[in-house]
Backbone as a chain_set.jsonl record, in Angstrom:
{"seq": "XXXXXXXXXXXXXXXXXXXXXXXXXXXXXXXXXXXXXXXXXXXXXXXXXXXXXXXXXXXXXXXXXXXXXXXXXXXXXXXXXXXXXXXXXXXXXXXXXXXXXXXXXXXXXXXXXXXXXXXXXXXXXXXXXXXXXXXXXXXXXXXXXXXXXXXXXXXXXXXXXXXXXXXXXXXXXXXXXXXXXXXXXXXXXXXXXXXXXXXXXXXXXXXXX", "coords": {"N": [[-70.38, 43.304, -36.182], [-70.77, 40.931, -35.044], [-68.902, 39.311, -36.495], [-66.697, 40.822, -35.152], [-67.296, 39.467, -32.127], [-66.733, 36.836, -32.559], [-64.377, 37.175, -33.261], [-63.583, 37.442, -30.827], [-64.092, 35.778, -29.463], [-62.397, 33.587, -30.346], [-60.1, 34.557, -29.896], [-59.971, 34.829, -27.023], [-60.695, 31.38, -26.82], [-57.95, 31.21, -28.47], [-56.135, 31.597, -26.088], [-57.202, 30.265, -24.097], [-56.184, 27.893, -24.639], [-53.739, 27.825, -24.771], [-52.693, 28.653, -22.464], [-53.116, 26.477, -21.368], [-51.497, 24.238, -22.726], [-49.106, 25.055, -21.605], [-49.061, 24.933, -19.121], [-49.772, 22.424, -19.13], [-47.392, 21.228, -20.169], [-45.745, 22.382, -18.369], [-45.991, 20.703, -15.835], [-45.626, 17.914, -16.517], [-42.507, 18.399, -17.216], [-39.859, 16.672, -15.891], [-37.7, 19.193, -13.292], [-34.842, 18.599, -13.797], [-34.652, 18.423, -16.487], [-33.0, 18.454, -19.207], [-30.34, 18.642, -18.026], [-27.602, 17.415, -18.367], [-26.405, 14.703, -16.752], [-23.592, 13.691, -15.518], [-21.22, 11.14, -14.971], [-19.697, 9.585, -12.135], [-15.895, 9.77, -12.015], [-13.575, 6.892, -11.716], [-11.035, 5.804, -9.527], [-8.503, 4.651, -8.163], [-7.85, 2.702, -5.661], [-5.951, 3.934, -3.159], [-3.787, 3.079, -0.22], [-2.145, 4.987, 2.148], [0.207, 5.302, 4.627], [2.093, 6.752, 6.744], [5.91, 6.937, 7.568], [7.827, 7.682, 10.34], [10.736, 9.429, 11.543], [11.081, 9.448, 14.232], [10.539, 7.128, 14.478], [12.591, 4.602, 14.035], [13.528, 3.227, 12.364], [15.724, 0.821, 10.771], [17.445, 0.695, 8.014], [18.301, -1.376, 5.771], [20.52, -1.875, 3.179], [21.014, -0.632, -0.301], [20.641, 2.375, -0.621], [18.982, 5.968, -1.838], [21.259, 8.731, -0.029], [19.446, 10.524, 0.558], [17.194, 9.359, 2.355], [18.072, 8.44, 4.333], [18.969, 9.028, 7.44], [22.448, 8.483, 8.791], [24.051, 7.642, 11.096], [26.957, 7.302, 13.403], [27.419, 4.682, 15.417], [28.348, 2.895, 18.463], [28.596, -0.238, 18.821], [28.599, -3.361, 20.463], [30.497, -6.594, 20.587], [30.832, -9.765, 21.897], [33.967, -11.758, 22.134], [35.565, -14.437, 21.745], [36.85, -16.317, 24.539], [40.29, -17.585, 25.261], [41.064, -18.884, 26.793], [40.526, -21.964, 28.05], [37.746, -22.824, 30.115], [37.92, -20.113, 31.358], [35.539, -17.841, 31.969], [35.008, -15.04, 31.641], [35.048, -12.142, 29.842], [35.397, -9.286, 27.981], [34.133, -7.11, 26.157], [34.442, -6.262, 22.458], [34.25, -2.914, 21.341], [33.305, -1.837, 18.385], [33.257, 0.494, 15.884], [30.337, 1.502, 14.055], [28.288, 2.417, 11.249], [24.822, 3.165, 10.896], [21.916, 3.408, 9.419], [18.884, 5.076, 9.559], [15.588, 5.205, 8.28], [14.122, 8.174, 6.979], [11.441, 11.008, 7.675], [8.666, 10.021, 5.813], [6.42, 8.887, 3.089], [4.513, 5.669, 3.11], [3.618, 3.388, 0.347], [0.441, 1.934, 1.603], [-1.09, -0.325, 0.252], [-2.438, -0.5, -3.017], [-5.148, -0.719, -5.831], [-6.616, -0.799, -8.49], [-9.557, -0.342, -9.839], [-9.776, -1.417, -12.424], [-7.749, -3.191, -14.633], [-4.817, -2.088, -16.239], [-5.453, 0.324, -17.212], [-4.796, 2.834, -16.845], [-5.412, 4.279, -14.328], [-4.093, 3.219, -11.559], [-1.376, 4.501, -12.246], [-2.049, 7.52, -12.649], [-2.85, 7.534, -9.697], [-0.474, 7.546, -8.041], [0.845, 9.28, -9.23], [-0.171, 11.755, -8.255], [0.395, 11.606, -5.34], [2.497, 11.113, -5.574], [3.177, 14.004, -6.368], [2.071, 15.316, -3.762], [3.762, 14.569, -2.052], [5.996, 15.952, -2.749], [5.93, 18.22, -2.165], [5.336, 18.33, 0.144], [6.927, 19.431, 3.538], [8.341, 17.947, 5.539], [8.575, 15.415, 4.419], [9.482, 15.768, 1.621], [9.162, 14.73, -1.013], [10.016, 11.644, -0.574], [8.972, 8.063, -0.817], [8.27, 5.075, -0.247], [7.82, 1.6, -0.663], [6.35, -1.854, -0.09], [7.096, -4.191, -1.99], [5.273, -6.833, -2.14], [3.627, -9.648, -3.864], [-0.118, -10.889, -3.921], [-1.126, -12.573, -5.487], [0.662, -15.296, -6.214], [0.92, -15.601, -8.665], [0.722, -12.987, -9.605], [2.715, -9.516, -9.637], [3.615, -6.691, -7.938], [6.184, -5.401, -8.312], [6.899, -5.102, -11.132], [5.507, -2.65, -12.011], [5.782, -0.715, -9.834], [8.569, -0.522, -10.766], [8.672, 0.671, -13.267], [7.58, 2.719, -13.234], [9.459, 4.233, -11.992], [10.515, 3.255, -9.285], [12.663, 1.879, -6.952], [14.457, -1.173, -6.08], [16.49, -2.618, -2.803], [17.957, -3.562, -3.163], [20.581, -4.311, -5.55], [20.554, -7.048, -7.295], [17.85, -7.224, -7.318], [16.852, -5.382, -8.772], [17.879, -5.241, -11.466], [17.028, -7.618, -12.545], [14.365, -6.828, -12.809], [14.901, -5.024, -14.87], [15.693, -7.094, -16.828], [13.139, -8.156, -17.184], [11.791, -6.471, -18.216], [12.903, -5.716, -20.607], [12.999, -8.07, -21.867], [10.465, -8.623, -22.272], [9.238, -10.267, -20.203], [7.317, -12.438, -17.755], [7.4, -11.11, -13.716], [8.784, -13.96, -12.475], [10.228, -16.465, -9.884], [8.341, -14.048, -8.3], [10.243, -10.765, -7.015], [10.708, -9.903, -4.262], [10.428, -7.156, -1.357], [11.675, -4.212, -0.069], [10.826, -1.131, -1.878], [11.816, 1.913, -2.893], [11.354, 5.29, -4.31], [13.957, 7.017, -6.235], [14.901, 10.518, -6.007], [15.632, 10.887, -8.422], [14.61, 10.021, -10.152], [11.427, 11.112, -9.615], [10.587, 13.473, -11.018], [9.933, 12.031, -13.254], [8.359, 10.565, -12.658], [5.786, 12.243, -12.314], [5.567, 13.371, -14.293], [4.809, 11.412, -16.144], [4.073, 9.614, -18.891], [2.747, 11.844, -20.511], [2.876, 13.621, -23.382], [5.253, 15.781, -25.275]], "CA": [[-70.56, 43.044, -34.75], [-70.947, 39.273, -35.135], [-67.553, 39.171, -36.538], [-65.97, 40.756, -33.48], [-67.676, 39.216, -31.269], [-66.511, 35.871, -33.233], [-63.412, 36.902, -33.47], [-62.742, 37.791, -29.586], [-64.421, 34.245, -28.712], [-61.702, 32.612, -30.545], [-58.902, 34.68, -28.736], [-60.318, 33.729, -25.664], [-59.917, 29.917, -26.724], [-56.899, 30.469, -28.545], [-55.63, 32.126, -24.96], [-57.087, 29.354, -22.74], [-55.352, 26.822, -25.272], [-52.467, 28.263, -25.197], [-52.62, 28.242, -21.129], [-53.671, 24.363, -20.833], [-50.69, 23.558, -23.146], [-48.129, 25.464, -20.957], [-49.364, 24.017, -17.386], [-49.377, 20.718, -18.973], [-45.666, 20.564, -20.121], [-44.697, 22.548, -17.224], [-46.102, 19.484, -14.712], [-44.728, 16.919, -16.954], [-41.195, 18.131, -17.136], [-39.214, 17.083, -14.475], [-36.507, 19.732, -12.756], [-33.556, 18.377, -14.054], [-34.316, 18.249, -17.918], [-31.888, 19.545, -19.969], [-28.761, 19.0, -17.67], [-26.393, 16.04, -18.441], [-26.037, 14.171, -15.951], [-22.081, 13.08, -15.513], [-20.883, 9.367, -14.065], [-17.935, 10.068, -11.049], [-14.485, 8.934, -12.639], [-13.262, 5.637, -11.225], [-10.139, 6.219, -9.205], [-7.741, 3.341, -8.3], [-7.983, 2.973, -4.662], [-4.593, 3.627, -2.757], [-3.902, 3.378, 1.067], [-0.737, 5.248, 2.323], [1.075, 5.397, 5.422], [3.528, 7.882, 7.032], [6.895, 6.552, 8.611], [8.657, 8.739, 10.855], [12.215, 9.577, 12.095], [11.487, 9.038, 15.391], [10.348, 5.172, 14.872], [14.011, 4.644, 14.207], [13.306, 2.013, 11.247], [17.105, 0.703, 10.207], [17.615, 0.176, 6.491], [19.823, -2.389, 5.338], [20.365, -2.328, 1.894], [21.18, 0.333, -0.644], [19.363, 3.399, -0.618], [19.65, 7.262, -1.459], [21.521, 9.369, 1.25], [18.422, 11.724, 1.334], [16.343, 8.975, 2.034], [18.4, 8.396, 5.86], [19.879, 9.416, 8.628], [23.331, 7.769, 8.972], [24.329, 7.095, 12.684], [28.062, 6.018, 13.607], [26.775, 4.102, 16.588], [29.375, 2.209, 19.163], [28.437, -1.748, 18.512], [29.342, -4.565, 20.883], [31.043, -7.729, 19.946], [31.672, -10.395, 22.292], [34.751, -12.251, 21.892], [35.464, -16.343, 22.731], [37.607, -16.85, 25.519], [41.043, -17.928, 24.583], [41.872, -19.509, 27.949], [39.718, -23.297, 28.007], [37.598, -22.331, 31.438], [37.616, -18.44, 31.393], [34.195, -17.355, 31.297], [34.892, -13.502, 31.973], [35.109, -11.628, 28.508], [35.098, -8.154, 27.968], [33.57, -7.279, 24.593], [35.31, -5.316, 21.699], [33.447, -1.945, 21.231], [33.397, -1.743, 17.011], [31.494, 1.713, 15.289], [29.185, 0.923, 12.879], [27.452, 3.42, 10.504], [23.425, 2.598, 10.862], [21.207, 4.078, 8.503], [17.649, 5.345, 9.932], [14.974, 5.974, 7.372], [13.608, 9.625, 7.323], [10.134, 11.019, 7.461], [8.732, 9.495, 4.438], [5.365, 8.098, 2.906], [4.865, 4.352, 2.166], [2.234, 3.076, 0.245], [0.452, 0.242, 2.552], [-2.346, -0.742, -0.535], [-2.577, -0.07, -4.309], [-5.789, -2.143, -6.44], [-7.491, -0.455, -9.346], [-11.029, -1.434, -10.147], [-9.763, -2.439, -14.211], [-6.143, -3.289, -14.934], [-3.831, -1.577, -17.323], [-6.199, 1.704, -17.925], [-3.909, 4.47, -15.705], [-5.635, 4.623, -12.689], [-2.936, 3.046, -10.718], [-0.368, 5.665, -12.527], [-2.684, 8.626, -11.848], [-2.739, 7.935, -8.146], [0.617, 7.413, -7.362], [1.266, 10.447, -9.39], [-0.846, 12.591, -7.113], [0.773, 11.087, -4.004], [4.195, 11.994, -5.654], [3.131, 15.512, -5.861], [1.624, 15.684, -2.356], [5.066, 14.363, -1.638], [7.339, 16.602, -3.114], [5.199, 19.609, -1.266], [5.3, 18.416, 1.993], [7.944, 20.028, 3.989], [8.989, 17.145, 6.148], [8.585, 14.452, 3.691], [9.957, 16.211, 0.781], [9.623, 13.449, -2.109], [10.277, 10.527, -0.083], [8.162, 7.344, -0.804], [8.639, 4.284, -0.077], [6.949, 0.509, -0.624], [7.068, -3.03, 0.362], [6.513, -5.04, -3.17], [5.164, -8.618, -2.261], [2.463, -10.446, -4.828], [-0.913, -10.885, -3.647], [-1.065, -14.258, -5.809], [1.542, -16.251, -6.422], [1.106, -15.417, -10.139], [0.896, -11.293, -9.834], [3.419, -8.951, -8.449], [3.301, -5.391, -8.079], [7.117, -4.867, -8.967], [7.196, -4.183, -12.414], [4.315, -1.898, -12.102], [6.487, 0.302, -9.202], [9.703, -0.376, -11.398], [8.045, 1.125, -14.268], [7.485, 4.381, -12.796], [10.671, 4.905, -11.013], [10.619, 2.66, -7.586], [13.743, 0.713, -7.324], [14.815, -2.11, -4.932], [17.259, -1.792, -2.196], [19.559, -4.906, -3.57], [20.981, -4.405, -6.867], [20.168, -7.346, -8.242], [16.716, -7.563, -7.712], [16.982, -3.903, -10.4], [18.784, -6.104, -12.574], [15.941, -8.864, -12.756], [13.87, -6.258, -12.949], [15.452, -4.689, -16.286], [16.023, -7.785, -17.434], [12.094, -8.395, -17.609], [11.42, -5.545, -19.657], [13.652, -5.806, -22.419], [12.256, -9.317, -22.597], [9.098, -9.008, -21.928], [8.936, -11.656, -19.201], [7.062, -11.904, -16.449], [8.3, -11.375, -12.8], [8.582, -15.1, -11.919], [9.454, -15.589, -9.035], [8.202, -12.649, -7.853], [10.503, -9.872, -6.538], [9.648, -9.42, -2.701], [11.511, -6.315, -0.867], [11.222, -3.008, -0.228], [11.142, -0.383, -2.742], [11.905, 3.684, -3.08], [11.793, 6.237, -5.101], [14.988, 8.405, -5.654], [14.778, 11.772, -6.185], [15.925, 11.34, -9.604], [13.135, 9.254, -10.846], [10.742, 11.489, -8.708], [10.024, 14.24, -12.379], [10.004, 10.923, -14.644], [6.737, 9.884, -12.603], [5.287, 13.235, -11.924], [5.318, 13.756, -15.782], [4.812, 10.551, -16.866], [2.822, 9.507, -19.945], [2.763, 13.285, -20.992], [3.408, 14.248, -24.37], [5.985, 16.306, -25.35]], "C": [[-70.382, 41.565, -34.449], [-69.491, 38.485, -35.358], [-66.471, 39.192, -35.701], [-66.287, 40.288, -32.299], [-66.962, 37.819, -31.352], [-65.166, 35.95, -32.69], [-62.806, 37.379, -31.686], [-62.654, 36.213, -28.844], [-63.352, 33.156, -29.152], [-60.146, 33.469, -30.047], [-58.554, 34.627, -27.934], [-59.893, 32.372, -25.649], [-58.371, 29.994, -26.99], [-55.497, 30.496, -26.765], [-55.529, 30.996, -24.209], [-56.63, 27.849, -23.22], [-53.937, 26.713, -25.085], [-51.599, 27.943, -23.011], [-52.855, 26.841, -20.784], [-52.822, 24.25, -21.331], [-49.685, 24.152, -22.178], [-48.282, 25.023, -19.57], [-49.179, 22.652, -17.598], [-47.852, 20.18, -19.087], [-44.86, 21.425, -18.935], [-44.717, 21.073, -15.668], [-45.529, 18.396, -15.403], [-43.091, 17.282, -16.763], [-40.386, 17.993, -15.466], [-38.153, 17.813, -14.349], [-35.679, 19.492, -13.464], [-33.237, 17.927, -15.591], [-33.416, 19.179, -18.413], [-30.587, 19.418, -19.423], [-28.675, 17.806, -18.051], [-25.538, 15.875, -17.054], [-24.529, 12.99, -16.084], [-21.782, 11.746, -14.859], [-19.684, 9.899, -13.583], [-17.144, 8.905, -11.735], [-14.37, 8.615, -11.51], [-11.551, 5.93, -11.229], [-10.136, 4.964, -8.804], [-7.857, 3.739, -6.565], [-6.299, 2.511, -3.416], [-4.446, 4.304, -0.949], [-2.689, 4.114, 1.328], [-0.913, 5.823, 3.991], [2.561, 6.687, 5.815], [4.472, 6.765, 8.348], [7.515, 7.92, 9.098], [9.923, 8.895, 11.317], [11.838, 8.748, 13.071], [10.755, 7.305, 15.695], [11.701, 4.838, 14.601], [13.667, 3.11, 13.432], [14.858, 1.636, 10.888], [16.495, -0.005, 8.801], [18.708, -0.455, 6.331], [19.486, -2.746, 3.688], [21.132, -0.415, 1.372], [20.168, 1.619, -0.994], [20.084, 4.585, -0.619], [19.972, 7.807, -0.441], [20.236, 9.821, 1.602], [17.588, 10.966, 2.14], [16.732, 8.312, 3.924], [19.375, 9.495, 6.366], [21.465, 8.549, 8.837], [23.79, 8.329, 9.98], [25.816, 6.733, 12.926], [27.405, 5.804, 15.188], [28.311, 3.041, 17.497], [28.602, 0.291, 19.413], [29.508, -2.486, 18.939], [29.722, -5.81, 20.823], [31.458, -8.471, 21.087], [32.767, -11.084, 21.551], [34.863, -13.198, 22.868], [36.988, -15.718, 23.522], [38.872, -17.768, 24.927], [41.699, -19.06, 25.422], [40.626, -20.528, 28.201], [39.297, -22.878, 29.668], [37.392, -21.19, 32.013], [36.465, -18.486, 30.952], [34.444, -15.816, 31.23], [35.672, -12.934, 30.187], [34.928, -10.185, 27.898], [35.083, -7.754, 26.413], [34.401, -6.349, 24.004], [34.08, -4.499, 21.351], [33.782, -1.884, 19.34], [32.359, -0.165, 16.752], [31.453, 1.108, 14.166], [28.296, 2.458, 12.264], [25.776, 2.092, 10.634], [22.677, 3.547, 10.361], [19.621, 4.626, 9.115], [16.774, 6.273, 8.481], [14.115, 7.31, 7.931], [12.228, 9.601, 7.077], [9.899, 10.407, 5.791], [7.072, 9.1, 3.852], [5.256, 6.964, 2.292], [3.705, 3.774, 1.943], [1.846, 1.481, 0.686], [0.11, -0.893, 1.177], [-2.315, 0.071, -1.862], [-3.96, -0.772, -5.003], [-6.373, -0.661, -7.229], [-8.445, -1.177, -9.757], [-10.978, -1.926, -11.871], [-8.297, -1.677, -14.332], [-5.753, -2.379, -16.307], [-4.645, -0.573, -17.983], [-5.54, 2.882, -16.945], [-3.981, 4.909, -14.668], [-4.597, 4.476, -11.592], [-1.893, 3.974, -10.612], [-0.642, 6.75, -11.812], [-2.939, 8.573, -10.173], [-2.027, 7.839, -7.199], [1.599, 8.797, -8.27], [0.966, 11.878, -8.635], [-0.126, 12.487, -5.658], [2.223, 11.314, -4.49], [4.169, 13.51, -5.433], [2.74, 15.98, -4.56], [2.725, 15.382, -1.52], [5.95, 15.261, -1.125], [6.682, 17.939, -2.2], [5.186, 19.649, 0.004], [6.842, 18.684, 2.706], [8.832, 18.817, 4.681], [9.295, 16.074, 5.051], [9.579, 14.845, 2.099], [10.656, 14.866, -0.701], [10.02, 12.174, -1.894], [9.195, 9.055, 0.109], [8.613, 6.385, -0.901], [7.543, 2.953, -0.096], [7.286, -0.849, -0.067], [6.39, -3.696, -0.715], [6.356, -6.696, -2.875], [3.408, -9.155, -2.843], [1.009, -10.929, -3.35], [-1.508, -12.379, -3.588], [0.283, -14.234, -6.149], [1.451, -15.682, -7.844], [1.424, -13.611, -10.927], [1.719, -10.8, -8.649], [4.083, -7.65, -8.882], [4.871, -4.54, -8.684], [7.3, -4.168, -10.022], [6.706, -3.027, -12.608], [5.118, -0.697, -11.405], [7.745, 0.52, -9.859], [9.52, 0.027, -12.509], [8.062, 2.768, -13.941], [8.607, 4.976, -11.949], [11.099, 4.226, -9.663], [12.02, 2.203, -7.988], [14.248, 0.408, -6.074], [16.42, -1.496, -4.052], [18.804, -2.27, -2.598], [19.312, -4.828, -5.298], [20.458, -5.527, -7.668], [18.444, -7.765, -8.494], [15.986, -6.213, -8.899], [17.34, -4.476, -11.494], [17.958, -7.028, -13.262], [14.771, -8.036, -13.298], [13.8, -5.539, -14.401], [15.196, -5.883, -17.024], [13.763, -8.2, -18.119], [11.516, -7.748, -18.506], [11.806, -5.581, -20.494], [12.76, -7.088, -23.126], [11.07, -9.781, -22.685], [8.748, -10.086, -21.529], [7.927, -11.344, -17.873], [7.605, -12.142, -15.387], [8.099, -12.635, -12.133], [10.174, -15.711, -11.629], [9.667, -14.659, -8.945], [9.203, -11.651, -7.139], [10.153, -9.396, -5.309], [10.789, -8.422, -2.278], [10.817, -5.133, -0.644], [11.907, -2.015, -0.818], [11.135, 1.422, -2.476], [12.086, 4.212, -4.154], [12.835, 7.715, -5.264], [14.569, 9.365, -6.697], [15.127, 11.91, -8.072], [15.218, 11.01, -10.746], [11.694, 9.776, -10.544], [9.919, 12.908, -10.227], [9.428, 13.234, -13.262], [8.632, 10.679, -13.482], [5.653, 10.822, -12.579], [4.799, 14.095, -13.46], [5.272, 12.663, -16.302], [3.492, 9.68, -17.723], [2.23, 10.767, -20.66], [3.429, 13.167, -22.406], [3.977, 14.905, -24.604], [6.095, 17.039, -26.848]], "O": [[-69.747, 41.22, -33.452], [-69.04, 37.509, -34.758], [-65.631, 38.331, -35.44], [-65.603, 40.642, -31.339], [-66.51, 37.452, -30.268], [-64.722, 35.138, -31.879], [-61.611, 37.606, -31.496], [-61.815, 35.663, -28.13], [-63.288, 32.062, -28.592], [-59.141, 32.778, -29.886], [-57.384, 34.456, -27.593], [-59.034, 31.965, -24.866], [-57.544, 29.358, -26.336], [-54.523, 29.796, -26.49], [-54.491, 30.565, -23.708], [-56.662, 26.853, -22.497], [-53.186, 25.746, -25.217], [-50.601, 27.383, -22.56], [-52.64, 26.362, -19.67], [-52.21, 23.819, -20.353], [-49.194, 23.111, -21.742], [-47.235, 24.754, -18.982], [-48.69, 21.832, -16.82], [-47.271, 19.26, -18.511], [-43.684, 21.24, -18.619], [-43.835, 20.705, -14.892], [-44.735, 17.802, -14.674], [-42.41, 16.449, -16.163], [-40.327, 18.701, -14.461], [-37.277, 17.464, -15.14], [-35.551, 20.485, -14.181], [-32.22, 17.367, -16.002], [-33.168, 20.345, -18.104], [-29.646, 19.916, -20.041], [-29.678, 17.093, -18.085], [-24.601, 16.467, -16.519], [-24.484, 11.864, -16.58], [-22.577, 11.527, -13.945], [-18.824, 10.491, -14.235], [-17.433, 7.729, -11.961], [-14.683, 9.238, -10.495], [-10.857, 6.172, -12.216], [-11.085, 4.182, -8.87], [-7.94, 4.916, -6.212], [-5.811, 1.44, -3.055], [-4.786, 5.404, -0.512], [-1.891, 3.787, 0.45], [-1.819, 6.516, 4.452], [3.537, 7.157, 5.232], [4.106, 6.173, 9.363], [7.659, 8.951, 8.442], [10.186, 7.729, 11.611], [12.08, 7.542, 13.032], [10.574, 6.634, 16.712], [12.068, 4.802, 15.775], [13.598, 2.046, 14.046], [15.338, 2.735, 10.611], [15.587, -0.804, 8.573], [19.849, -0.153, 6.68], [18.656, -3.482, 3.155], [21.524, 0.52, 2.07], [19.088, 1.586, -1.583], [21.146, 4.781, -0.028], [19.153, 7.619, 0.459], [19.805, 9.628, 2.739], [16.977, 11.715, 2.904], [15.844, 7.84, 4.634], [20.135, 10.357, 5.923], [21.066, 7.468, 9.271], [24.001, 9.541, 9.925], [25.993, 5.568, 12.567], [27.001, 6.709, 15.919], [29.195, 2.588, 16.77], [28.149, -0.006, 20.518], [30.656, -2.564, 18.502], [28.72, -6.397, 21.231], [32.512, -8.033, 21.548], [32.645, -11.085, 20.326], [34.583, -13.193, 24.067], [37.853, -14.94, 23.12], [38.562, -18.668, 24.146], [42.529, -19.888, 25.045], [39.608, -19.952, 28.585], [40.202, -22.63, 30.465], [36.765, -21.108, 33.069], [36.146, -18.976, 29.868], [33.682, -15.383, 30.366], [36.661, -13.418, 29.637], [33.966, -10.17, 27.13], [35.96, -8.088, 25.616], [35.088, -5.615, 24.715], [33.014, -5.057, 21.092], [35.006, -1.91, 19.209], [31.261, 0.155, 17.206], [32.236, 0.424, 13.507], [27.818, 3.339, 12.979], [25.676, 0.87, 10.525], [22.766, 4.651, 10.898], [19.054, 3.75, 8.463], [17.05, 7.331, 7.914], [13.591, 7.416, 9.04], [11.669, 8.67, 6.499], [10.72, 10.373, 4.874], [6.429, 9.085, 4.901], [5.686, 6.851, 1.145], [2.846, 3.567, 2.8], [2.383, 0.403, 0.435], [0.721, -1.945, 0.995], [-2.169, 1.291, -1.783], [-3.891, -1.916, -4.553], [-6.524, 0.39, -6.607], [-8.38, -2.376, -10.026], [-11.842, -2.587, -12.447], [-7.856, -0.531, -14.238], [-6.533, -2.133, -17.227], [-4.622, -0.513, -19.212], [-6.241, 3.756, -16.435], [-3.207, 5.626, -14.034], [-4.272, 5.396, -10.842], [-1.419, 4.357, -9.543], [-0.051, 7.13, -10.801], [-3.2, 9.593, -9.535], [-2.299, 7.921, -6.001], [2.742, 9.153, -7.981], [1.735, 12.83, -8.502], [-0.196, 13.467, -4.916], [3.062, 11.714, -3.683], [4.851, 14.147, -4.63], [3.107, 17.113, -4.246], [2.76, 15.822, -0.37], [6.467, 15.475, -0.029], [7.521, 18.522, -1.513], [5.073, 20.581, 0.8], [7.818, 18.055, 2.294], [10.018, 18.746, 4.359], [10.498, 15.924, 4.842], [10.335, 13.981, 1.656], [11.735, 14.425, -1.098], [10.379, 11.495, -2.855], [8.62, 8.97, 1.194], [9.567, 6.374, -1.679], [6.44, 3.163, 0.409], [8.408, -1.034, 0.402], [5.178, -3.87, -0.586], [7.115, -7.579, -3.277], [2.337, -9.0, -2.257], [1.244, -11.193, -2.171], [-1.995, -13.084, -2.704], [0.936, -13.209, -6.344], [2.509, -15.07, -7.989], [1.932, -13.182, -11.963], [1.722, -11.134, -7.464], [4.846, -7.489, -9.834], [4.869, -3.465, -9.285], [7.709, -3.008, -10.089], [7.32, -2.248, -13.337], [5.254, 0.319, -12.087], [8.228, 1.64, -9.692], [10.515, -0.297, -13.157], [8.593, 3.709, -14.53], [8.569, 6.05, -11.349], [12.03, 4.71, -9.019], [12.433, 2.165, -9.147], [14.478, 1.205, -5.164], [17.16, -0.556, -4.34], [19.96, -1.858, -2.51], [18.356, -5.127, -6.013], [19.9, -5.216, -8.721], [17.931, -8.363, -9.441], [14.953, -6.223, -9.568], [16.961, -4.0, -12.564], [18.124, -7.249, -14.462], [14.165, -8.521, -14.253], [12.735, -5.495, -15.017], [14.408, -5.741, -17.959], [13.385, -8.415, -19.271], [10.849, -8.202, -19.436], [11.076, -5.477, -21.48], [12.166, -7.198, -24.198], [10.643, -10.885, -23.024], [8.076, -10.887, -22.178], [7.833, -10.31, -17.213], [8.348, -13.124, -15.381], [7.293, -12.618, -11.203], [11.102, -15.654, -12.435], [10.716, -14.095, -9.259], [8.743, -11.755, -6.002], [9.317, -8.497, -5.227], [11.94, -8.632, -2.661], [9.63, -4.958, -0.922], [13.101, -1.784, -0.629], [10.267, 1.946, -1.778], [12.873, 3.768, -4.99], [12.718, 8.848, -4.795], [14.082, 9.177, -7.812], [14.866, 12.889, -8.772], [15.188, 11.483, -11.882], [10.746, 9.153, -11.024], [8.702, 13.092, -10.216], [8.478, 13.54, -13.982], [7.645, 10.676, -14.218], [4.534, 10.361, -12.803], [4.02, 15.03, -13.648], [5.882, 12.765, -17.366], [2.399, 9.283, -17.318], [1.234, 10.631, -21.369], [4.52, 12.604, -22.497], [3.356, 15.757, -23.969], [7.039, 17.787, -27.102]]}, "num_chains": 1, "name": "protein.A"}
């Protein structure tokens, strides 16, 4: 009798032991033990711009067809007076082909928060694909490359991935820096595009094969 009586009094404690240890680590733990808590990836921060047809932008320089509208337009020319005293002059009408760039997207702003780790790549690869998908725009991007400092300048960086100038030889200067690993000094100022044929090479680029 003494025994069971013994032995109920200590299943009682071990019970209300067993309850005080489980209330206590349930008020200590806080909610959110056990998950792993993740840090948000650090994206390169890039502004972009839409041009449109109907701003009627003229391009002067070389550039893919897809990339305008070509215009023959009727362009007036005065002409000097042949007679010393004649002011009256009736102009020569000339056509002229004029190029108008097409819908397009151009990036205003590029800066990654730490140089030469991919961010910059990765978010001008995204903005190629949101490119190539858009119906009006259809792969058309466009930049204006001018240095920030005097000592950095965003060229190589867009001529790396496919951009390329509108004047031959600033492509040329451009090449020429890579082979030799120079830097662009001076800087390369202009505005840059990407043709359609360089438009996979960025969209897959840095991919393994």
């Amino acid at each position: 009798m003494i025994n069971n009586i013994s032995s109920v009094d200590t299943h009682l404690q071990q019970m209300s032991v067993a309850k005080t240890m489980t209330s206590t680590v349930g008020m200590s733990m806080p909610p959110i033990l056990g998950f792993k808590t993740f840090q948000l990836k650090q994206k390169a921060n890039l502004r972009v711009k839409k041009f449109k047809r109907s701003d009627e932008i003229i391009i002067a320089g070389e550039i893919d067809d897809d990339y305008v509208d070509i215009i023959e337009e009727d362009i007036e020319e005065p002409v000097a007076p042949l007679t010393k005293g004649f002011s009256f002059v009736s102009p020569v009408i000339n056509k002229q082909k004029i190029k108008y760039l097409k819908d397009c997207y151009v990036i205003d702003y590029i800066q990654s928060p730490q140089a030469r780790c991919g961010m910059g790549t990765e978010a001008l690869k995204g903005l190629a694909e949101k490119a190539l998908f858009d119906s009006k725009i259809q792969g058309r991007i466009v930049t204006y490359s001018a240095p920030v400092w005097q000592e950095s300048s965003p060229a190589l960086f867009f001529y790396k991935l496919g951009f390329r100038f509108m004047d031959p030889a600033a492509n040329e200067r451009m090449k020429e820096c890579l082979i030799k690993k120079i830097p662009d000094l001076p800087p390369q100022v202009g505005m840059m595009y990407l043709p359609k044929i360089y438009l996979n090479k960025l969209l897959h680029y840095g991919e393994m094969f």
